[in-house]
VOGU-3710 file (C-alpha; in Angstrom, 3 decimals, decimal comma):
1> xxxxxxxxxx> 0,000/0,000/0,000  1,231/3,338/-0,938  1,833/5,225/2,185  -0,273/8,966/2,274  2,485/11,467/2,527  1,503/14,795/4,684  1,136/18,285/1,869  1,582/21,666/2,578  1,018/23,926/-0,565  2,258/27,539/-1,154
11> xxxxxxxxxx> 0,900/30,130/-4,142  3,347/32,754/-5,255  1,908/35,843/-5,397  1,676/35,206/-9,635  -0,456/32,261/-8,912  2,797/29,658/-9,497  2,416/27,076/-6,512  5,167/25,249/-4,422  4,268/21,960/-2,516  5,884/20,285/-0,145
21> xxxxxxxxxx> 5,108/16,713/0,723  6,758/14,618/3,588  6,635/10,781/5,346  6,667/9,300/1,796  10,744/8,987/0,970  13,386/8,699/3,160  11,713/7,929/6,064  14,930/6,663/8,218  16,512/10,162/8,089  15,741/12,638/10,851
31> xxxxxxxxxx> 13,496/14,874/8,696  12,794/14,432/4,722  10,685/16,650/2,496  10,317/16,231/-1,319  9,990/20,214/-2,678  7,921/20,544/-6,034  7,213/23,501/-8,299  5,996/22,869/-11,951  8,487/19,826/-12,854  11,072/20,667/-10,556
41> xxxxxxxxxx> 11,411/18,144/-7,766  13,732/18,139/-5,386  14,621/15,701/-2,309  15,779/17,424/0,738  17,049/15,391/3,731  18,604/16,036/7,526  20,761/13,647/9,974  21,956/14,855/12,972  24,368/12,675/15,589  22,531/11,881/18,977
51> xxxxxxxxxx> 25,639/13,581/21,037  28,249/15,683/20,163  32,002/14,678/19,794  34,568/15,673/22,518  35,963/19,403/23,068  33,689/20,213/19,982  32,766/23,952/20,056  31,376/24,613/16,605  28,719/23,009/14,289  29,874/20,451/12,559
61> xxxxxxxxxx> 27,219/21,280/9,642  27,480/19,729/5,802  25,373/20,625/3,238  25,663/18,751/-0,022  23,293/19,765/-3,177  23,347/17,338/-6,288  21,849/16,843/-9,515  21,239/13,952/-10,580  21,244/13,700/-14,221  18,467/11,551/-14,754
71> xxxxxxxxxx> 16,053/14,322/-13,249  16,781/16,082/-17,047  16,840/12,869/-18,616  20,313/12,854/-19,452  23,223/10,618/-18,733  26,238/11,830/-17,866  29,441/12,614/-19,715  32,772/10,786/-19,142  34,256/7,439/-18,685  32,535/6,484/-15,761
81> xxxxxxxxxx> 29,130/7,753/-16,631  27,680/8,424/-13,343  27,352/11,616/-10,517  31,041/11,930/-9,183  32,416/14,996/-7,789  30,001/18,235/-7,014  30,505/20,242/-10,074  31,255/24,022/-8,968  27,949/24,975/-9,775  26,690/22,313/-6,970
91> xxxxxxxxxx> 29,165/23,771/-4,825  28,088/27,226/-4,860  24,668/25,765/-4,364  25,496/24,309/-1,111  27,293/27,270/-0,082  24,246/29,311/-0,177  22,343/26,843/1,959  24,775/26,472/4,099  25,075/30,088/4,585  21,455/31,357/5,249
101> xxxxxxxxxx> 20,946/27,431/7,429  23,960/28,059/9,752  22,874/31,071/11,656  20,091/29,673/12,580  21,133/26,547/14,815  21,578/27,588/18,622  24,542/28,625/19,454  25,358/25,426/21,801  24,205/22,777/19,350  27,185/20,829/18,453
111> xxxxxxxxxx> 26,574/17,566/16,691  27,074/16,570/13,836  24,718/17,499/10,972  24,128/16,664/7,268  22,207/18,000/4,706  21,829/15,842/1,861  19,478/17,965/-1,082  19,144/15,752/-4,760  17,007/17,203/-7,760  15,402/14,102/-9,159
121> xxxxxxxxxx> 12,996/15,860/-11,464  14,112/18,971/-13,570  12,255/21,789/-15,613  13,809/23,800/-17,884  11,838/26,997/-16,752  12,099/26,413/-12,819  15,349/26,365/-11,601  16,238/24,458/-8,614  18,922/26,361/-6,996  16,279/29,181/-5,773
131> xxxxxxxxxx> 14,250/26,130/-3,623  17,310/24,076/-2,231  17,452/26,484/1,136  13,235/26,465/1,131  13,562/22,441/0,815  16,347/22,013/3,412  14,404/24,114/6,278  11,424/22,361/5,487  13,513/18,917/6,289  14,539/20,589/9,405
141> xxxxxxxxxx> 11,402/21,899/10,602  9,791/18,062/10,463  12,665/16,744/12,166  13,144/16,996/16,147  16,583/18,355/15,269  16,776/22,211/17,318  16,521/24,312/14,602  15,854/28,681/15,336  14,020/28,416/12,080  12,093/28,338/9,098
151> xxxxxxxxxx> 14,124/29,595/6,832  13,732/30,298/3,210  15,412/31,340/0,562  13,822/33,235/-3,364  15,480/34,735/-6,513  14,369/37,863/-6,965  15,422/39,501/-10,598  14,409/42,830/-11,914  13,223/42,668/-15,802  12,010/45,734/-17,422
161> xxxxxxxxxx> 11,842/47,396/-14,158  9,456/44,985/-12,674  10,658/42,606/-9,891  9,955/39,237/-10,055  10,162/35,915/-7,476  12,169/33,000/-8,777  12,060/34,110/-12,742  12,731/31,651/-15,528  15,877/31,182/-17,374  14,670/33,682/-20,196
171> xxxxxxxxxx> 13,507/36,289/-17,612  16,808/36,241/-15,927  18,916/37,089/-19,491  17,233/40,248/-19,836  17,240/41,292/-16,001  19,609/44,156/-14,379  19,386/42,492/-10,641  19,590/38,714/-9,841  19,832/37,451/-5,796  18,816/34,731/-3,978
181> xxxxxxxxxx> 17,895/35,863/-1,249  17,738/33,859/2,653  15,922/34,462/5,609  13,851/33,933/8,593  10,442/35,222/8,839  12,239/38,615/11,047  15,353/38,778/9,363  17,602/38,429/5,442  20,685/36,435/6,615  22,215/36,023/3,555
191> xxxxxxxxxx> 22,351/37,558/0,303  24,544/36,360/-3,213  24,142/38,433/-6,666  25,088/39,997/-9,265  23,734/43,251/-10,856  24,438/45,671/-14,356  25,518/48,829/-12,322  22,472/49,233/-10,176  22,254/51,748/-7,453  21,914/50,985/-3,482
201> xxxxxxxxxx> 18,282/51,769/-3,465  17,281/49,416/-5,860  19,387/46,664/-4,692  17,397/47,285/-1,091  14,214/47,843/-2,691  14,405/44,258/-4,263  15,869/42,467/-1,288  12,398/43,951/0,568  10,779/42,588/-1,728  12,081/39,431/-1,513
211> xxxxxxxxxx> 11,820/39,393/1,898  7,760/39,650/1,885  7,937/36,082/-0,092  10,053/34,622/2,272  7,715/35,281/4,863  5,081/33,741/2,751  7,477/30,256/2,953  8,366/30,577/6,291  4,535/30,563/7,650  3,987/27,547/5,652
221> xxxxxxxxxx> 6,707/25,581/7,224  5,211/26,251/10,469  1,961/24,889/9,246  3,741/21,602/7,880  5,535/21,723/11,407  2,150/21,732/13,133  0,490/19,253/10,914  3,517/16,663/11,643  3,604/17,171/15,532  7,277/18,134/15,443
231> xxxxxxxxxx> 6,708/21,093/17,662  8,853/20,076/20,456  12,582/19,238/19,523  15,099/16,760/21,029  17,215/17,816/24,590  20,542/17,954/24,490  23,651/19,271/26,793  26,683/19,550/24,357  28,503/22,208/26,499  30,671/21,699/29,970
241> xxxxxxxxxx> 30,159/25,141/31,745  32,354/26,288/34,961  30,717/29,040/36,033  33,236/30,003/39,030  36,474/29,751/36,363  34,322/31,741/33,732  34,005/34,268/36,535  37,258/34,085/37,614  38,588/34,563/33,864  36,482/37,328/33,217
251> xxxxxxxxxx> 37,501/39,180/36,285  41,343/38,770/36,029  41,829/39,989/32,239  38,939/41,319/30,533  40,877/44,913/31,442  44,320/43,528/30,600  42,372/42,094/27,123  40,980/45,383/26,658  44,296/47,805/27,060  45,565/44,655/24,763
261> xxxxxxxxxx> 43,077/45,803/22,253  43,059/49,453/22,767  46,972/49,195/22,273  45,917/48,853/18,567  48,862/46,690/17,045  48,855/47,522/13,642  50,551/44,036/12,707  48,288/40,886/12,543  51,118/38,935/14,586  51,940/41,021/17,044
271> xxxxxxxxxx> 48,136/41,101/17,971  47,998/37,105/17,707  51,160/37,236/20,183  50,288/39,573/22,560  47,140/37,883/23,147  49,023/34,262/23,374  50,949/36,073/26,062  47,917/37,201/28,363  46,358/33,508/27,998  49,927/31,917/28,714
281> xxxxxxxxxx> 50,772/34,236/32,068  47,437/32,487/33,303  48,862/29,414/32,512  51,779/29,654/33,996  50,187/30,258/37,286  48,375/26,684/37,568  50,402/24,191/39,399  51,775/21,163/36,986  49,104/18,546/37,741  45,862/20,895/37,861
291> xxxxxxxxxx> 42,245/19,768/37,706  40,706/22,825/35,342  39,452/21,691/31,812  42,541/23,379/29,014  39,420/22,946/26,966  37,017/25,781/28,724  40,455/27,927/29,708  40,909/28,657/25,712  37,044/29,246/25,069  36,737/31,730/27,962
301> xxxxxxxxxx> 39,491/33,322/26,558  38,239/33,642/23,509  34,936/34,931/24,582  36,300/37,359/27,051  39,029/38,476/24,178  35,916/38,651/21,910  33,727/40,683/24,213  36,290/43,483/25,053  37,301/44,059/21,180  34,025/44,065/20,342
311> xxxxxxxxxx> 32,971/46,668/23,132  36,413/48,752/22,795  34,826/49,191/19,092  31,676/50,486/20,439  32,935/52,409/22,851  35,777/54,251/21,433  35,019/54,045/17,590  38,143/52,557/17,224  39,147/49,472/15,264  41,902/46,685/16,386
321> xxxxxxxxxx> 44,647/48,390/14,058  43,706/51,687/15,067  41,817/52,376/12,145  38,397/54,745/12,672  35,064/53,287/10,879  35,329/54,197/7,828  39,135/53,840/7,331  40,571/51,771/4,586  43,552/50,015/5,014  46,773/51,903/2,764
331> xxxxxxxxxx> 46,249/50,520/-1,007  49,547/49,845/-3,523  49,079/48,676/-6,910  51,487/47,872/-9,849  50,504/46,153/-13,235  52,533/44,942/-16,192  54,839/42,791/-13,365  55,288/39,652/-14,498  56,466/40,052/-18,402  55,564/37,076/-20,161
341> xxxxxxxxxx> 51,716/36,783/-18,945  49,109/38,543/-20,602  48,410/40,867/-18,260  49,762/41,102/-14,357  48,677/43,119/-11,684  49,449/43,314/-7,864  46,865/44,785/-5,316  47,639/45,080/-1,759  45,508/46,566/0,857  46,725/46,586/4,270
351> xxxxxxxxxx> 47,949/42,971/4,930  45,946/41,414/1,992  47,881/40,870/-1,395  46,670/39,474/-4,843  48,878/38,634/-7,313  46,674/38,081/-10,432  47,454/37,211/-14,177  45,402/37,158/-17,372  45,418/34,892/-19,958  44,028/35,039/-23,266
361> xxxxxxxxxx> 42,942/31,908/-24,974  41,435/30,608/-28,244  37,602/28,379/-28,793  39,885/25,783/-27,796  40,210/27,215/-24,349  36,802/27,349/-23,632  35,700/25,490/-20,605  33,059/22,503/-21,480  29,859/22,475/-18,527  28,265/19,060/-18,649
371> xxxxxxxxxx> 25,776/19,523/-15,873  22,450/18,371/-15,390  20,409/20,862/-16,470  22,972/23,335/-18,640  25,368/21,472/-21,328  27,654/24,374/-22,840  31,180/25,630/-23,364  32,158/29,500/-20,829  34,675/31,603/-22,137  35,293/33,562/-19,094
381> xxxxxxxxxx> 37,028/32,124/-16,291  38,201/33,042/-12,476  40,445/30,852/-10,574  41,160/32,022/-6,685  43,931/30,274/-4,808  44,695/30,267/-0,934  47,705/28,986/0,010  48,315/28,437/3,501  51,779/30,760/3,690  49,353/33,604/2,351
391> xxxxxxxxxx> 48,380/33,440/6,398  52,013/32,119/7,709  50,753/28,777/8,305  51,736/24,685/6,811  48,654/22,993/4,927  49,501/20,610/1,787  47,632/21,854/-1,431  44,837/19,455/-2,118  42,984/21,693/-4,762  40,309/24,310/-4,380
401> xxxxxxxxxx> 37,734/24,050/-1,334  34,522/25,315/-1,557  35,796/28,078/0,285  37,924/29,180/-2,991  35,096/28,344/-5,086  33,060/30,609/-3,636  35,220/33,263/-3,902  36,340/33,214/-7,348  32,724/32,931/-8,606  32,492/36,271/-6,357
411> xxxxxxxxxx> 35,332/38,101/-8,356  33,808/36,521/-11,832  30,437/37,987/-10,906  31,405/41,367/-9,983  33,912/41,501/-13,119  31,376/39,567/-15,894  29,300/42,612/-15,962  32,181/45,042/-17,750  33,783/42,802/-20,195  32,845/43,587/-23,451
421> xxxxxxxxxx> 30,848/41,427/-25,651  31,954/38,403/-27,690  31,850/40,649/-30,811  34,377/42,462/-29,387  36,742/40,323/-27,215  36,654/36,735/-29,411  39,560/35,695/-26,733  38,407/32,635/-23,951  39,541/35,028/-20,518  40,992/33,438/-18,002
431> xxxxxxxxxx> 41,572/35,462/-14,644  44,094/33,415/-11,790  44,433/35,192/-8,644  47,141/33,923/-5,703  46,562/35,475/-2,733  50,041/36,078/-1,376  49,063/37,469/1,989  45,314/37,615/3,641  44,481/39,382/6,419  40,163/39,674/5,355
441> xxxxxxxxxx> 38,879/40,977/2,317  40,717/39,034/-0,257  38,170/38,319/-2,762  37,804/42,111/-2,846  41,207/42,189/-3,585  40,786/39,700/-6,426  38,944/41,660/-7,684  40,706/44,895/-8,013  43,986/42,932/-8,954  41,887/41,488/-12,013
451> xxxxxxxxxx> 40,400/44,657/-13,164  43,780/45,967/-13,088  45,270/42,745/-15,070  42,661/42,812/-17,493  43,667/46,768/-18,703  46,908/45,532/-18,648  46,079/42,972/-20,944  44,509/45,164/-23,237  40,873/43,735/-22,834  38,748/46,639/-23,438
461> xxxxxxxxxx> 36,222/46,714/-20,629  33,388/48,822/-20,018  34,717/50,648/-16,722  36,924/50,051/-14,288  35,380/48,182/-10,700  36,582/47,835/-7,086  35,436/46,033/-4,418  35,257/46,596/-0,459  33,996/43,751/2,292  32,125/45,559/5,008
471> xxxxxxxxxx> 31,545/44,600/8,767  29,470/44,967/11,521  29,789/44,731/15,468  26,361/45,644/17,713  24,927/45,307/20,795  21,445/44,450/20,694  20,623/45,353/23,987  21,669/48,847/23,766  21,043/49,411/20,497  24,286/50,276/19,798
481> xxxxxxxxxx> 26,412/49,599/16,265  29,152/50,107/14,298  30,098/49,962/10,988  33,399/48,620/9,541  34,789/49,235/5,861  37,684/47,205/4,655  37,345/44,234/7,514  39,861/42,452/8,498  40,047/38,870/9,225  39,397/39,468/12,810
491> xxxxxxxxxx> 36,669/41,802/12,621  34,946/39,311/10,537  35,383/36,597/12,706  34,369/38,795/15,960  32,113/41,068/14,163  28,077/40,467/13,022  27,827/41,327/9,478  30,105/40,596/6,331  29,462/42,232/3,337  30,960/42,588/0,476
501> xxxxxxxxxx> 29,853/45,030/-2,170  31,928/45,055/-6,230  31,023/48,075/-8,256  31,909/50,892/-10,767  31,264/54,597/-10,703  27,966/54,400/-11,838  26,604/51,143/-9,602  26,659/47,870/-8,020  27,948/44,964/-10,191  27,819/41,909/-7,279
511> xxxxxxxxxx> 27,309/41,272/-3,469  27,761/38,959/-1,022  25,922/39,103/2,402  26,367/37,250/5,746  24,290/38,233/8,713  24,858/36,826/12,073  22,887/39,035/14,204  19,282/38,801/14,621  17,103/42,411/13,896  18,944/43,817/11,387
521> xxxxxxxxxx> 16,989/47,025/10,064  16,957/48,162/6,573  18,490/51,403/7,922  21,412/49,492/8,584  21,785/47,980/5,577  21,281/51,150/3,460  23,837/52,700/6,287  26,305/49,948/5,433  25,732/49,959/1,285  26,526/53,847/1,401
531> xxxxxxxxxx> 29,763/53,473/3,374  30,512/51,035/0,768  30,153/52,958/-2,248  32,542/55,920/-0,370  35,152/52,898/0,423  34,594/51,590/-3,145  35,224/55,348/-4,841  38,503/56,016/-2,540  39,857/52,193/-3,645  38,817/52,404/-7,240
541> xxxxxxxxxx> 40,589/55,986/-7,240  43,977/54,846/-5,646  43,690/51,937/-8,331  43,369/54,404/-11,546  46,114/56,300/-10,440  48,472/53,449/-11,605  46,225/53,138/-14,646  43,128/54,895/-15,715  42,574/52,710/-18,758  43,250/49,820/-21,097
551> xxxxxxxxxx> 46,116/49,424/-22,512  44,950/50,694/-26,277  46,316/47,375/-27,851  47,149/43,894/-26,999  51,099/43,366/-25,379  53,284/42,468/-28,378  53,682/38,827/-26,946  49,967/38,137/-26,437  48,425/35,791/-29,243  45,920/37,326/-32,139
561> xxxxxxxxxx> 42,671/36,223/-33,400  40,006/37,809/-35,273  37,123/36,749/-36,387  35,819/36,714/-39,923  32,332/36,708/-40,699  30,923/34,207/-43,577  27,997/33,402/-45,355  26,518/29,486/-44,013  26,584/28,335/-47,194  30,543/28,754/-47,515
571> xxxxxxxxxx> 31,474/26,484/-44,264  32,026/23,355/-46,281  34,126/25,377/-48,946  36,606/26,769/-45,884  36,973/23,550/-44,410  36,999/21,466/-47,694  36,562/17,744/-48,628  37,903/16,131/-45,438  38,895/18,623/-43,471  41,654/19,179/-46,680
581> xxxxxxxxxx> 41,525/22,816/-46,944  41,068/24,385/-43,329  43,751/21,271/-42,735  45,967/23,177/-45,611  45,949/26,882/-44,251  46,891/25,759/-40,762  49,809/23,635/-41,922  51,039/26,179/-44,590  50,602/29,364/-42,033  51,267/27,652/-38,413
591> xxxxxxxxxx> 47,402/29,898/-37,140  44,957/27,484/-35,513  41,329/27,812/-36,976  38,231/27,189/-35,109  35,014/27,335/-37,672  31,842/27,754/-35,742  27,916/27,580/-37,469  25,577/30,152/-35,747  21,788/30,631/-36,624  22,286/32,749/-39,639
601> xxxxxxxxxx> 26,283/32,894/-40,329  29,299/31,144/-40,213  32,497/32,514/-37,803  35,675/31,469/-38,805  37,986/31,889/-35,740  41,496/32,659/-36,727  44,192/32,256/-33,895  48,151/33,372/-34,857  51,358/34,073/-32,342  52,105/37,262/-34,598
611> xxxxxxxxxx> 51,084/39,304/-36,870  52,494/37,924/-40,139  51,130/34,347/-39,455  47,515/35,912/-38,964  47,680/38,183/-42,116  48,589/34,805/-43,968  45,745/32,491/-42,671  43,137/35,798/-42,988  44,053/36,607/-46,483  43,472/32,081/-47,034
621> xxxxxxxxxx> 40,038/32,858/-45,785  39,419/35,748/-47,469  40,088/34,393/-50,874  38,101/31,292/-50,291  34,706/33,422/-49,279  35,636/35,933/-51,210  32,581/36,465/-54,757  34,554/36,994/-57,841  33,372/40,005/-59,255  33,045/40,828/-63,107
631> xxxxxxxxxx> 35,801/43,676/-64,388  38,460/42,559/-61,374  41,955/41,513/-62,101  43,316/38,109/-60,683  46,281/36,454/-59,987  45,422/32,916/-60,885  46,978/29,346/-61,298  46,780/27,432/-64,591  44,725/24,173/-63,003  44,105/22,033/-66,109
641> xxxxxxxxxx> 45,004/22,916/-69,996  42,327/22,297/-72,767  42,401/21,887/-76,816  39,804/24,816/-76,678  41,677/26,725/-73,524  43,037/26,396/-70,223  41,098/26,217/-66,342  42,719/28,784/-64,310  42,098/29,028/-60,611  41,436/32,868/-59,897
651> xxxxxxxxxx> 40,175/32,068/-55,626  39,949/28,962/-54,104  37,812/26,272/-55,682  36,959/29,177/-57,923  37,918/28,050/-61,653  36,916/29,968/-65,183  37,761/29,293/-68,372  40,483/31,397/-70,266  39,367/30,572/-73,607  41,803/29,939/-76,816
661> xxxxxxxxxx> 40,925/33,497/-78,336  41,344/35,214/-74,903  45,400/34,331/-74,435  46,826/36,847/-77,022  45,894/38,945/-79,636  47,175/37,011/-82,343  45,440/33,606/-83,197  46,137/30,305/-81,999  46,210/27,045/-83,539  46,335/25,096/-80,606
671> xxxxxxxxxx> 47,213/25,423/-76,758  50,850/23,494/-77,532  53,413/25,338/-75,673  51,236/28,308/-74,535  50,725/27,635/-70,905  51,853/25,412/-68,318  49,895/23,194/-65,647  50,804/25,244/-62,050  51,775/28,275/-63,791  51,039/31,990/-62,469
681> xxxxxxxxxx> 49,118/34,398/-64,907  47,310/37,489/-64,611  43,757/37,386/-66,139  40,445/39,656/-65,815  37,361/38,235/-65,156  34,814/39,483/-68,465  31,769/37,730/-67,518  29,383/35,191/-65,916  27,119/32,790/-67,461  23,704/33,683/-65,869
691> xxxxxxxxxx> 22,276/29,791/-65,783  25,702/27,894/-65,359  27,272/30,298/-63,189  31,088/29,409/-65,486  33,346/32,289/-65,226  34,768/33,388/-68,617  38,578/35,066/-67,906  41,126/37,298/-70,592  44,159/37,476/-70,425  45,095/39,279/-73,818
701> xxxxxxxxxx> 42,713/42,541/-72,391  45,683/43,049/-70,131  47,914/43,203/-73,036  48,932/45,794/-75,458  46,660/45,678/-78,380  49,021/45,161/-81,682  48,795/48,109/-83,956  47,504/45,455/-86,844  44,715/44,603/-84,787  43,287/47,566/-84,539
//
């Protein structure tokens, strides 16, 4: 017997509907919801460990989004021809969950906790990214796992000026704002987008309205919660407390901690040592053999460390290296540094560096996307790298994390939106950036360091755009905040907000959001996105001072390609019989040629290391697409010789017929001895057979007309 699943159903405010059914699938796993809207189906699933492991302070919390290809009816590509490793699109799915679920676990809750999300049914016009944080909370709300929840997350776009909740695929190619958006029914906790130079208003204006759906999603968990009967969650104790060492702590050095902080070290190590030093002179006072837990000594610390930099901010305006609000950290640039890449540039801000190269690439470079739903080639790539001595620590390199992931699609976002069209940039991009030091903010600085790179380069972009991560420390119960431009890595780890804001001139071009503090007003945010754009003006200012514009050509060591524009029909004739003549022209001129078919033209794609090479291989194509034309003069080759004439190859594949009486002015008997098979000679084209289309050539109207013939 089919088991009766329990339904809750939501209607979008444009009559689209979302259900969500659960106690069908998956029953074994703490809480399991299946998520449909039109065709879209997606599986959603929570596990969380009974206890916590030993000394564990943190949430251990995974969340894993996959697509299975089968949901699009597609298998998938490669030897093995199954789901393997989360494809960075996954990834940055997962992220987002992650981000907006996170927050919203108590702060005490400690055990281990997966999130396993699967689309097993796909529609091409709703995409499944949007629901994965809607379909995770709702597995978490019909669990017993403690969860400060619902959460939910929406796309919101903006096409021709209208804003709309969780848009198709064709919507979002003609919008000017995309986000997803995450929050609680109070609260946005997390925001990811990109915009086309929108202004601070707008972006808040559509994160409002946003909002007002999510509240819609979050009442409707509640329901489901209600209609399960998993109101009341499990107990748990995952914390050791000593209340009388706490005290203790606390009373000893929260002042010393304090002048610590107030004594504003302007060097990321000397702060790190100077607060080793305070923890270690309470150390050294225990006897050998001492009963206190080592465990809870190095959290109090770090709680009593936390609360007095976060107050000395509050209180005197001041930040940890001595910097006021609204200070940015010194900025030095330099481009053109390393000679033989494309394009170099170095960006350092404070204690953050970026060391960031651009390549330019041919078709051939283009990276192939075999995913579930999307099967394409990008031309545009961003690769961040964070290696461990960028923060003076020892970790092997094992390949991106998702933390690099994240931030390199970041950069790409807030870059994509000034790169100039395929028309006019035919190169594949590729954008590396090695962060060299980090002390916060250096996806920002990947950002500036590949804006700079790219003008370097010579890539003609639309404007110039810098980037700025913002922060946040407040005190709820007095009401009390501040806000932080340029972060640095400690401020974001101590602080409530991170938020990081990419833009030109004009607008926004991409954000990232984390909130960790409940109440957050609007006011706030619009405080925070104005502070940005000053911090983003003073940055992008220091970074045009080293150079205020492309480079007007590409470096003399960068590859060339162009590409020529041809009529369908003349494909087969520029890649010949075989592959013979394309095969030909890149043997004979050492260019690479990449021949395309769009919907109503052919693009021949003509790749050279210098400038003589590509001249050769154009002028190839040009003479094979080129018309003949009736009263030009050509250069041709004698292909085949006749009783009545000779075949002379004026373009190629392009014969005509030089007839007998057209060689000279005086008469032939015969072609003995006249012309040669291969030889050069100049004729004029004098005509075109309307019905066959056979070219008739001269050669004697180039000639000097005898005086007898006249």
């Amino acid at each position: 017997m089919i088991p009766q699943g329990i339904t809750q159903t939501i209607t979008l405010a444009d009559g689209r509907t979302i259900t969500v059914e659960t106690g069908k699938l998956a029953k074994q796993a703490d809480g399991a919801v299946v998520v449909k809207m039109g065709h879209t189906m997606l599986l959603a699933t929570v596990v969380s460990a009974a206890e916590a492991g030993e000394n564990v302070d943190f949430l251990p919390l995974s969340v894993d989004y996959q697509e299975k290809f089968a949901s699009a009816g597609r298998i998938p590509g490669g030897f093995n021809k199954r789901e393997g490793r989360l494809s960075e699109h996954e990834i940055l799915t997962c992220r987002i969950v992650d981000r907006a679920l996170r927050p919203l676990f108590p702060d005490d809750y400690h055990a281990d906790t997966q999130v396993n999300i699967f689309l097993i049914s796909a529609d091409s016009e709703v995409l499944p990214d949007a629901l994965a944080g809607f379909a995770a909370s709702c597995a978490l709300m019909v669990s017993d796992i403690p969860f400060n929840g619902p959460m939910a997350e929406v796309r919101v776009a903006k096409v021709e000026e209208e804003l709309v909740i969780n848009p198709t695929p064709a919507q979002l190619e003609q919008s000017t704002i995309e986000m997803i958006v995450g929050g609680s029914e109070k609260d946005i906790v997390m925001v990811e987008g990109e915009m086309k130079e929108v202004s601070e208003q707008e972006m808040l204006e559509a994160m409002k309205f946003a909002h007002e759906e999510i509240k819609k999603l979050c009442a409707a968990q509640k329901e489901l919660e209600q209609k399960v009967g998993k109101t009341e969650k499990r107990t748990y104790e995952h914390e050791n407390h000593d209340p009388e060492l706490k005290e203790k702590l606390h009373k000893e050095y929260y002042d010393k901690l304090y002048e610590m902080v107030k004594s504003q070290q302007n060097d990321k190590k000397k702060r790190q040592e100077a607060y080793k030093a305070i923890k270690e002179s309470f150390m050294e006072t225990l006897p050998e053999e001492h009963e206190l837990d080592e465990f809870l000594i190095n959290k109090y610390f770090h709680d009593i460390h936390k609360e007095a930099a976060r107050n000395f901010a509050l209180e005197e305006k001041i930040r940890l290296d001595g910097r006021k609000p609204e200070d940015v950290r010194d900025v030095w640039c330099e481009v053109d540094y390393l000679p033989s890449a494309h394009g170099s540039a170095i960006f350092t801000r404070g204690e953050t560096q970026s060391l960031t190269t651009v390549t330019l690439g041919t078709k051939l470079d283009e990276k192939m996307i075999d995913n579930a739903m999307y099967s394409g080639y990008n031309k545009f790539m961003l690769h961040y790298n964070f290696p461990a001595f960028s923060t003076g620590e020892i970790r092997p390199n094992r390949g991106p994390g998702r933390r690099e992931i994240g931030h390199g699609n970041l950069a790409q976002r807030g870059i994509r939106a000034v790169l100039p069209s395929e028309e006019e940039n035919p190169y594949t991009l590729r954008i590396v950036s090695d962060i060299l030091e980090s002390n916060g903010s250096s996806s920002m600085a990947t950002v500036c360091a590949g804006i700079l790179a790219l003008m370097d380069a010579g890539v003609q972009i639309k404007a110039p755009v810098s980037g700025i991560a913002m922060g946040m420390i407040s005190d709820p119960k007095t009401g009390r905040y501040v806000i932080l431009s340029d972060i640095l890595g400690d401020e974001d780890h101590l602080g409530d907000m991170d938020f990081k804001v990419v833009g030109t001139a004009k607008g926004i071009t991409a954000c990232q959001m984390d909130i960790k503090v409940d109440g957050l007003s609007y006011q706030v945010l619009e405080e925070a996105l104005m502070q940005a754009n000053r911090g983003r003006a003073y940055i992008l200012q220091e970074m045009l001072k080293v150079m205020a514009q492309p480079r007007e050509s590409l470096k003399g060591h960068t590859p060339r390609i162009i590409a020529v524009k041809i009529d369908k029909d003349l494909i087969g004739a520029v890649i010949g019989p075989g592959g013979k003549v394309v095969q030909d022209i890149q043997k004979t001129t050492g260019a690479t040629i990449v021949i395309e078919e769009m919907d109503d033209h052919g693009l021949v794609n003509i790749f050279a290391t210098d400038q003589e090479t590509m001249e050769a291989a154009h002028q190839r194509v040009k003479d094979i697409v080129a018309q003949p034309e009736v009263g030009e003069i050509y250069t041709g080759k004698v292909k085949t010789i006749m009783p009545f004439g000779a075949f002379i190859e004026i373009l190629p594949g392009k014969d005509g017929l030089l007839h007998i009486s057209e060689i000279k002015w005086e008469r032939l008997e015969n072609m003995d001895g006249v012309l040669e098979v291969g030889e050069e000679v100049q004729v004029k084209l004098i005509g075109v057979d309307k019905k066959s289309g056979k070219m008739k050539l001269s050669r004697k109207v180039l000639l000097p007309r005898p005086e007898k013939a006249k």
